[in-house]
C-alpha positions as CSV (number, residue, x, y, z in Angstrom):
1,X,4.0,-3.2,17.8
2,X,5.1,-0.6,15.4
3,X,3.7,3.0,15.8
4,X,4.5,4.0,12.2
5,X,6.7,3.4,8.9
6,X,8.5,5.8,6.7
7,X,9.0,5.1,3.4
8,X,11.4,7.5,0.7
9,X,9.7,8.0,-2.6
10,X,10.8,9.5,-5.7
11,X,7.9,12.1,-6.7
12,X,6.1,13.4,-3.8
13,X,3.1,14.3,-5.6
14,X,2.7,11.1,-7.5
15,X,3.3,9.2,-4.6
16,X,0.3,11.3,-2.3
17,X,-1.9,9.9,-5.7
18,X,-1.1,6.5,-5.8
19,X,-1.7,6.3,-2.2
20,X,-4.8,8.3,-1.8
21,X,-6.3,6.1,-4.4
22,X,-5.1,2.4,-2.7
23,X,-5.7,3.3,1.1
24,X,-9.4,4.9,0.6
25,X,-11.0,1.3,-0.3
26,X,-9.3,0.3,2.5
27,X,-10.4,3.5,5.0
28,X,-7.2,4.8,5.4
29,X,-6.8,8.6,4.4
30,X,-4.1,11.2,4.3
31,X,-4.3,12.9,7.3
32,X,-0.9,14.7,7.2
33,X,0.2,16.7,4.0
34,X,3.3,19.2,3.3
35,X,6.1,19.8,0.7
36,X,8.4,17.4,1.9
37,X,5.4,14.5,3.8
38,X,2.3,13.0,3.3
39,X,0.9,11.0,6.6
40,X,-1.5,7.8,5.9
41,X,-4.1,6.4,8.7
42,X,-7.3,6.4,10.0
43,X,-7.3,8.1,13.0
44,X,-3.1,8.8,13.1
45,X,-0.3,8.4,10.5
46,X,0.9,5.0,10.3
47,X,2.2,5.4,6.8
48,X,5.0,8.3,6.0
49,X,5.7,8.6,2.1
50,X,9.3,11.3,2.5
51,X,10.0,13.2,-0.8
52,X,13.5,11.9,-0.1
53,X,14.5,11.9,-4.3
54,X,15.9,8.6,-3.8
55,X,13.7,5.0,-2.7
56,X,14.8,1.1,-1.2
57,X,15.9,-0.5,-4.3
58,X,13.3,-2.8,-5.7
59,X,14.1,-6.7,-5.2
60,X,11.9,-8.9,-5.2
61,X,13.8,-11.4,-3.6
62,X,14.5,-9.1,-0.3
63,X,10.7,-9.8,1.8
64,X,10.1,-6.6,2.1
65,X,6.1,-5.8,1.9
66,X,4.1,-3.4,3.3
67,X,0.7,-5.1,4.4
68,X,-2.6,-3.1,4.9
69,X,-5.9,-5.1,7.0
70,X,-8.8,-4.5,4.9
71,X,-12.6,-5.0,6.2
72,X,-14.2,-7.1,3.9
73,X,-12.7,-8.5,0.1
74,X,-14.4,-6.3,-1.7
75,X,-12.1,-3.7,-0.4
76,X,-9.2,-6.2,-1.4
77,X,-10.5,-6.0,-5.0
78,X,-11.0,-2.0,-4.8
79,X,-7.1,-2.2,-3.7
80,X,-6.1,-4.3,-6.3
81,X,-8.0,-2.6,-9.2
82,X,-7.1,1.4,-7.8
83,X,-3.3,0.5,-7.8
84,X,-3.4,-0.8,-11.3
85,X,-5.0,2.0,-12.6
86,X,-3.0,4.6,-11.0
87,X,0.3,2.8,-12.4
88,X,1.1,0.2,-10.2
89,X,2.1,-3.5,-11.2
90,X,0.3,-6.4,-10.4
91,X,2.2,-8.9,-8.1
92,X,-0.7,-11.2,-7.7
93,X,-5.0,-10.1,-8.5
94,X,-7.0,-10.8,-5.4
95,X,-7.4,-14.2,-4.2
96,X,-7.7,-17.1,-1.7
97,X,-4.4,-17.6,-0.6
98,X,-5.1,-21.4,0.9
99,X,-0.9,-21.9,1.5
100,X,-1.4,-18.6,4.4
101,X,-4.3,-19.9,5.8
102,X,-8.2,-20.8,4.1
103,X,-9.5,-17.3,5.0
104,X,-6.9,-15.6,3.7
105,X,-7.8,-13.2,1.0
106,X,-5.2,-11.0,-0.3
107,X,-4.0,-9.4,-3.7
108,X,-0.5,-7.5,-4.5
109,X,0.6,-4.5,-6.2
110,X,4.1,-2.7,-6.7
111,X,3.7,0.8,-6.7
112,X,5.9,3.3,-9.0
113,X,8.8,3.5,-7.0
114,X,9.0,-0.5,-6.7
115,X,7.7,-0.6,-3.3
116,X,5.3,-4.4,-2.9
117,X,2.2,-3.7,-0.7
118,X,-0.6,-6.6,-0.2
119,X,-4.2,-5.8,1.4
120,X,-5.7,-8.7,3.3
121,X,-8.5,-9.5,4.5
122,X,-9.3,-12.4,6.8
123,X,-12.8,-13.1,6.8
């Protein structure tokens, strides 16, 4: 349905590291890099991160998550445990989530500019 999303972000190049290290586990890479963009995919950009100086205010009430499909948990729990180290907050460690659906297997993170993102994996 959607060909691609563009988020704003606050520090480009902080942003591009945050990002590299949550989408690898997951086998997405950058594929498109400048001053201004950073493209995320795995064979074209999906994800946009715009060095737009300003971001979506954060609210936690609004719905608004970014999802990514992982391949197998594991890659759920390299997610989870990359976006915490690279300075994101958790919103929920990687888990069963039995009120989506028994295979659902998800875990959360807020990245540094307050944007939620969940990987899930179904299996």
């Amino acid at each position: 349905m959607l060909a691609h999303v563009s988020i704003g972000v606050s520090d480009i190049k902080r942003a591009g590291e945050f990002y590299d290290s949550v989408l690898q586990p997951l086998g997405y890479k950058r594929l498109y890099d400048s001053e201004g963009a950073l493209g995320y995919g795995d064979k074209d950009p999906a994800l946009w991160l715009l060095a737009s100086g300003g971001t979506v205010k954060p609210d936690m009430k609004s719905g608004l998550h970014f999802c990514f499909t992982a391949n197998a948990q594991t890659d759920v729990d390299a997610f989870y445990a990359a976006g915490v180290k690279q300075g994101g907050k958790d919103n929920g460690k990687p888990g069963i989530r039995k009120d989506y659906s028994p295979n659902y297997y998800a875990a959360f993170v807020i990245d540094p500019d307050g944007y939620r993102l969940e990987a899930f994996c179904g299996k």
